[in-house]
C-alpha positions in Angstrom: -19.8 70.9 -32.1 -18.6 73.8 -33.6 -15.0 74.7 -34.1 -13.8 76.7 -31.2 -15.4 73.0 -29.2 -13.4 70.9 -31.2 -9.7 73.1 -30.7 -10.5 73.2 -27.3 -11.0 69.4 -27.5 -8.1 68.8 -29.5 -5.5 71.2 -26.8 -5.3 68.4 -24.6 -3.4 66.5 -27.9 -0.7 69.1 -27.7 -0.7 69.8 -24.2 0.5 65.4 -24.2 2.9 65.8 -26.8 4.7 68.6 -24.6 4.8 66.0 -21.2 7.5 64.1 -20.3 6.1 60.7 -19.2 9.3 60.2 -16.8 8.4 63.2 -14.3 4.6 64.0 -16.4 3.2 60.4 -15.8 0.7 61.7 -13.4 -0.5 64.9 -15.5 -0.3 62.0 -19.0 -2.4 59.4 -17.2 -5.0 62.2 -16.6 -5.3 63.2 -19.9 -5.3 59.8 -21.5 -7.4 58.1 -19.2 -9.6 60.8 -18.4 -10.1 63.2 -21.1 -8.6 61.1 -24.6 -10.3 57.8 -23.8 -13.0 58.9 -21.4 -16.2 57.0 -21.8 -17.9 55.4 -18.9 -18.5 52.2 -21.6 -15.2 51.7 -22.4 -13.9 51.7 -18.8 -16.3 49.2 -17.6 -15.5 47.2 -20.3 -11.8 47.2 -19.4 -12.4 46.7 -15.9 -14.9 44.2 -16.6 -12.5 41.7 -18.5 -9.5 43.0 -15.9 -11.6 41.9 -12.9 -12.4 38.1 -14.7 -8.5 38.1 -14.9 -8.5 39.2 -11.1 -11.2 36.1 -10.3 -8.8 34.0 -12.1 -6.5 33.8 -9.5 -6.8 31.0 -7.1 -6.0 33.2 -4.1 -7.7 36.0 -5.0 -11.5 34.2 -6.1 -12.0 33.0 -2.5 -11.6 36.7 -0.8 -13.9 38.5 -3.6 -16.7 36.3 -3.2 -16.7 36.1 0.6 -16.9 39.5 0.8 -14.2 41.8 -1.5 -15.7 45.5 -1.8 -19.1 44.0 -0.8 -21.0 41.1 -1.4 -19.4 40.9 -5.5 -22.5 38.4 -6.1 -25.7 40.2 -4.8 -24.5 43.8 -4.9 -22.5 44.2 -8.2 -23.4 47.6 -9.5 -22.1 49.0 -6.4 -19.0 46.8 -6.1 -18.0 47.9 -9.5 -18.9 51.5 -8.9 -16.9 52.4 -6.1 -14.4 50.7 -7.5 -14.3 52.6 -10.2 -14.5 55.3 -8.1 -11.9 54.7 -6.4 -9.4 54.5 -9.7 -11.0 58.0 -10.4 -10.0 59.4 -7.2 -6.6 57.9 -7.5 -6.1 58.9 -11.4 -7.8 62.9 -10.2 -5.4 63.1 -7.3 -2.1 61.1 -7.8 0.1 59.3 -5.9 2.0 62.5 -3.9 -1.0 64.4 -3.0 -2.7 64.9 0.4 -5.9 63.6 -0.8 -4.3 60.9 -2.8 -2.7 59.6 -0.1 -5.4 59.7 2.4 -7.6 57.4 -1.1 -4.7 54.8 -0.9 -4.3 54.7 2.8 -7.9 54.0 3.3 -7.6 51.4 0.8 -4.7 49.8 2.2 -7.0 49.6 5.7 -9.6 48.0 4.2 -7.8 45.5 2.4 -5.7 44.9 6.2 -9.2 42.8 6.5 -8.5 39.9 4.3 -5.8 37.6 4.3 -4.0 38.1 0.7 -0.7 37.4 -0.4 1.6 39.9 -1.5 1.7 38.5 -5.0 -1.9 39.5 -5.4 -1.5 42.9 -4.5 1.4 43.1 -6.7 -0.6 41.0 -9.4 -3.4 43.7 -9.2 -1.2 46.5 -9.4 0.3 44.9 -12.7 -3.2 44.6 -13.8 -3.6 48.4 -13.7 -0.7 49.0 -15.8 -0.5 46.7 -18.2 -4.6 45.7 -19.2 -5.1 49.0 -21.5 -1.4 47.5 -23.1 -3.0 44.0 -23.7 -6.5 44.6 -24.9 -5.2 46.5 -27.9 -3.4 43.6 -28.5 -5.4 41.1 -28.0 -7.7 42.6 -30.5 -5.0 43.5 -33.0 -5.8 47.2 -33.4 -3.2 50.4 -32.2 -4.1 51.5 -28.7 -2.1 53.6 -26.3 1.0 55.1 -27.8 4.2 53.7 -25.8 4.8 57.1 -24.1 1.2 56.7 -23.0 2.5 53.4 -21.8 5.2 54.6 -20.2 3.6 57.3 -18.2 1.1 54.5 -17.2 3.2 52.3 -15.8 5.1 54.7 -14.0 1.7 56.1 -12.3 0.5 52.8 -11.5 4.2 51.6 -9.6 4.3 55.0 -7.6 0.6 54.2 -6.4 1.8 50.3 -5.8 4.6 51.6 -3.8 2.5 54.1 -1.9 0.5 51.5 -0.8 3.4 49.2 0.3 3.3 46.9 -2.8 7.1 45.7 -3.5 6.9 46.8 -7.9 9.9 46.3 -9.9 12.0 49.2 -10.9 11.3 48.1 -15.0 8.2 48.2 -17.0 9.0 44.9 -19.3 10.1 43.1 -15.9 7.1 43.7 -14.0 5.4 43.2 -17.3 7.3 39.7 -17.6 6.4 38.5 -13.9 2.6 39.7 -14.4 2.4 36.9 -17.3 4.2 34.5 -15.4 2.5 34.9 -12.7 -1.3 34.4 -14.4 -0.1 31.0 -15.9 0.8 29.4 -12.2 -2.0 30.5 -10.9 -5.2 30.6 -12.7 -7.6 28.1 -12.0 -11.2 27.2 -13.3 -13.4 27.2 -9.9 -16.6 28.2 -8.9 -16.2 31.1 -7.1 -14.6 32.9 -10.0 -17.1 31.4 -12.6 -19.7 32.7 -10.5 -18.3 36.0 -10.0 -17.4 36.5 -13.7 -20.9 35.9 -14.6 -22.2 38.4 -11.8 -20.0 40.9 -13.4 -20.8 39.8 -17.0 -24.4 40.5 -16.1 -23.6 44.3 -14.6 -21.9 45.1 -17.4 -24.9 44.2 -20.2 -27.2 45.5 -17.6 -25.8 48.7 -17.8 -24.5 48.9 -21.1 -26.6 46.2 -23.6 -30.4 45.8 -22.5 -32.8 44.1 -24.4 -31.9 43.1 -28.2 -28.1 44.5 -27.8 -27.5 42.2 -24.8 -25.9 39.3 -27.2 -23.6 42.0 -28.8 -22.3 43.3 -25.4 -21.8 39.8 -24.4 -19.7 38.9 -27.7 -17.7 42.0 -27.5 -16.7 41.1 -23.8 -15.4 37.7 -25.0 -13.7 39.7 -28.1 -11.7 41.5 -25.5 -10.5 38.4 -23.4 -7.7 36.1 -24.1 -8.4 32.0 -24.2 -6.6 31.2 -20.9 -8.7 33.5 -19.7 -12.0 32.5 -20.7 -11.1 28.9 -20.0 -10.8 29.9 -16.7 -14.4 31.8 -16.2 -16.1 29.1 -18.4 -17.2 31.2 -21.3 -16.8 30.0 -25.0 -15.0 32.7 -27.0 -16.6 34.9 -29.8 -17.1 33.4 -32.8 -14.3 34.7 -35.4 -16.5 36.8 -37.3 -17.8 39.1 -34.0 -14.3 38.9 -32.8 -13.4 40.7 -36.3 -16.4 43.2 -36.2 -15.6 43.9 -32.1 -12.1 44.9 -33.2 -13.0 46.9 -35.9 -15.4 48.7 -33.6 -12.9 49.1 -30.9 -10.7 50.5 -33.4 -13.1 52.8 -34.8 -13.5 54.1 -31.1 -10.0 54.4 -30.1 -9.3 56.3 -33.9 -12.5 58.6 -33.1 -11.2 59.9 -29.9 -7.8 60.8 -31.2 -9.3 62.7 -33.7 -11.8 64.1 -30.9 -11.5 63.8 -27.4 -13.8 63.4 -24.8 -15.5 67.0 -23.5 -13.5 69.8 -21.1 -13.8 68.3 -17.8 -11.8 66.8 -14.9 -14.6 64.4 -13.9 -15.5 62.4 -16.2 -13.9 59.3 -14.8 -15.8 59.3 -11.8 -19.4 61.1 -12.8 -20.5 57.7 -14.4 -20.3 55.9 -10.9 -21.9 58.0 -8.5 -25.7 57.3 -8.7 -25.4 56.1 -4.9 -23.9 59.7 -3.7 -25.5 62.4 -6.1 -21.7 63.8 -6.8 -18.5 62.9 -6.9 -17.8 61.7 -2.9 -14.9 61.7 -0.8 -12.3 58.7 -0.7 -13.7 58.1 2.9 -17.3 57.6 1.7 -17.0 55.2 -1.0 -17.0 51.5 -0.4 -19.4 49.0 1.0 -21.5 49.6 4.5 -19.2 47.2 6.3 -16.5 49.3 5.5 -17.6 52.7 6.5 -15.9 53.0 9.6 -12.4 52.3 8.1 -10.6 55.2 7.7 -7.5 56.3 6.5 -4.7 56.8 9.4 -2.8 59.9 9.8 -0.9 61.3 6.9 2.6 59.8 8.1 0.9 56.3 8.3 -0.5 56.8 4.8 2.2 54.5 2.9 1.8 51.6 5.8 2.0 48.0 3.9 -1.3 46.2 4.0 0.4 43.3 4.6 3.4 44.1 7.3 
């Protein structure tokens, strides 16, 4: 990479300095997400450990593994991908545009399909916003900055409420509620062990083949808290890849402040689209039993899932 590369890399570092994450947190969750800390690796790995956190959840293992996106269990790879996807879509297009809103309305109509609580729509809302907050964390290395933090949360509660999802007006409350909230309800059952497994097993597939499969697997359980692997029956990482998975995660999230990802608006979604050849349309993406649920006319794009 030569120099004129790397300035053009490194713009996107000033251009975030000069946003405001109270009226910027759309344009700052772009940048971070998308263009800072852009590697299809990393976001699998996050959603990977956030969706073992989601299968956690008495309520919620049940619904995934009876059907969720698709069958979680048997068709993996594509339940993760268009879910992924979909956060791409969302992140590219926001909360207030046309396109956004048509994403999150055709969200909110599949989702009429199952029988969930509010509390775990609200739970995976809270997910969103404050996972990239607690992996740093949990692995004792500096992660987002807490304008970055900021501008997150704020992006993730106007989606919430776009979809219907009742979101507290404060960041530490919602923040307080969203660890309350996993210790009364996360169970050990099957369902969820089997689903953490399944999406333990897409993850290496993908990502650690062959000899690196048992580093993949450690760094997973490096990123997870105890409760949480209690609850998916995996032992944690011994201490000494839990210290060489932080200093590599560290490494990584150092490297791309000094260099961030390439030029380009898609990289959040170009990792996922094997299935459609280029980045699809919100009303393409999601399993076959799904395709005929479509987003309602603008006006009805807010419409609670559960009202």
């Amino acid at each position: 990479m030569g120099p004129r590369g790397l300035r053009a890399r490194r713009q996107v570092l000033r251009e975030l300095d000069r946003l405001d994450p109270e009226t910027d947190f759309h344009r700052m969750t772009q940048l971070v997400l998308g263009r800072i800390f852009c590697d299809g690796f990393f976001h699998q790995a996050l959603f990977t450990v956030a969706y073992w956190r989601q299968t956690s959840v008495e309520t919620i293992a049940p619904v995934l593994v009876r059907r969720g996106y698709g069958n979680t269990l048997t068709e993996t790879r594509k339940r993760n991908d268009d879910s992924l996807l979909f956060f791409g879509l969302i992140y590219r297009d926001g909360p207030c545009s046309a396109q956004g809103k048509r994403t999150i309305a055709r969200l909110t109509e599949i989702h009429k399909t199952f029988d969930i609580p509010m509390d775990d729509y609200r739970y995976t809302i809270a997910s969103l916003c404050f996972e990239p907050m607690r992996l740093p964390e949990v692995m004792g290395v500096r992660g987002l900055t807490e304008r970055e933090n900021r501008a997150l949360f704020l992006f993730w509660r106007a989606v919430g409420r776009q979809w219907g999802v009742d979101i507290p007006e404060e960041q530490e409350e919602f923040r307080a509620w969203f660890y309350a909230y996993e210790r009364r309800t996360y169970r050990r059952t099957e369902d969820g062990i089997a689903i953490a497994r399944a999406m333990e097993k897409a993850f290496l597939d993908r990502w650690a083949p062959g000899v690196l499969r048992p580093l993949g697997a450690q760094l997973l359980r490096a990123m997870a808290t105890d409760d949480l692997l209690q609850a998916v029956d995996l032992p944690p990482a011994p201490p000494v890849m839990k210290r060489l998975s932080s200093l590599a995660v560290a490494a990584y999230l150092r490297g791309r402040r000094l260099i961030p990802g390439p030029v380009r608006e898609d990289l959040l979604m170009t990792p996922w689209t094997a299935e459609y050849g280029t980045i699809p349309d919100s009303s393409v993406v999601g399993p076959k039993w799904a395709k005929e649920i479509q987003a309602p006319d603008a006006e009805m794009a807010s419409a609670c899932p559960f009202g």
